[in-house]
N, C-alpha and C positions, 0 to 999 in steps of 0.2 A: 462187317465188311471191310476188307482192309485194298486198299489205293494198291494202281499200281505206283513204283516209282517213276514210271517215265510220264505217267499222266499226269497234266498239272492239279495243284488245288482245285474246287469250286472258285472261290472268290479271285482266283487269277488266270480265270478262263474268259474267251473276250463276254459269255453272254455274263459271267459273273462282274466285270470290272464296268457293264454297262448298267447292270444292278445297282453296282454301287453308287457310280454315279448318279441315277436317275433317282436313288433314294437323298442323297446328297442336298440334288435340286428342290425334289417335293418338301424336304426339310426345311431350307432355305426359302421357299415361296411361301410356305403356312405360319412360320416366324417373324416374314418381316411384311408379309400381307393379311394376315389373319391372328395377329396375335391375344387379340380379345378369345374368339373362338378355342384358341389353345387353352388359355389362363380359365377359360369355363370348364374345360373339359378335364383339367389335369384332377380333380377330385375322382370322377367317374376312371378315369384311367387307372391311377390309384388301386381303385375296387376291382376291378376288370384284373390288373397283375395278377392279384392272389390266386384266383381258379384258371389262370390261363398256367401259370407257375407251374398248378399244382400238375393238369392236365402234363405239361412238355415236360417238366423237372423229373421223371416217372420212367424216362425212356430207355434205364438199365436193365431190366426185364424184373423189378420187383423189388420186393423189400427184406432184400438177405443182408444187411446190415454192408456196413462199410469195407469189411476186411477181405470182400473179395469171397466170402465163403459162408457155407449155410451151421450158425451154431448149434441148429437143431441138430443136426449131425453129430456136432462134438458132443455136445449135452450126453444124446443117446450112447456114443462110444463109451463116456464115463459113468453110464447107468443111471444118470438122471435126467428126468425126461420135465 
């Protein structure tokens, strides 16, 4: 899906720059009022990255490799399959 250009970014729209900020805050309140509960949790965090990664990291429509293009194809043009 491609933007227009007169429409601004996400993150520079006012409900995005109130994201920000409100993310900002809760950042700020849990580090310097909860920082036990962080420093417990950051292992569990940790484990949680990997399958959350692997889940969003995914979202180019599959696994045709880097180049922008499907090698099975090439393979086949050059008769090896």
């Amino acid at each position: 899906m491609n933007q227009d250009s007169t429409s601004p970014s996400r993150w520079r729209s006012p409900l995005g720059i109130f994201m920000l900020v409100a993310g900002a805050v809760g950042v700020y309140y849990l580090l310097t009022e909860h920082l036990t509960h962080v420093r417990q949790a950051i292992p569990y965090l940790i484990l949680l990255a990997c399958p959350v990664m692997h889940l969003f990291g995914h979202h180019h429509g599959g696994h045709h490799g880097h180049g922008g293009h499907d090698q099975r194809a090439d393979r086949q043009q050059e008769g090896r399959f």
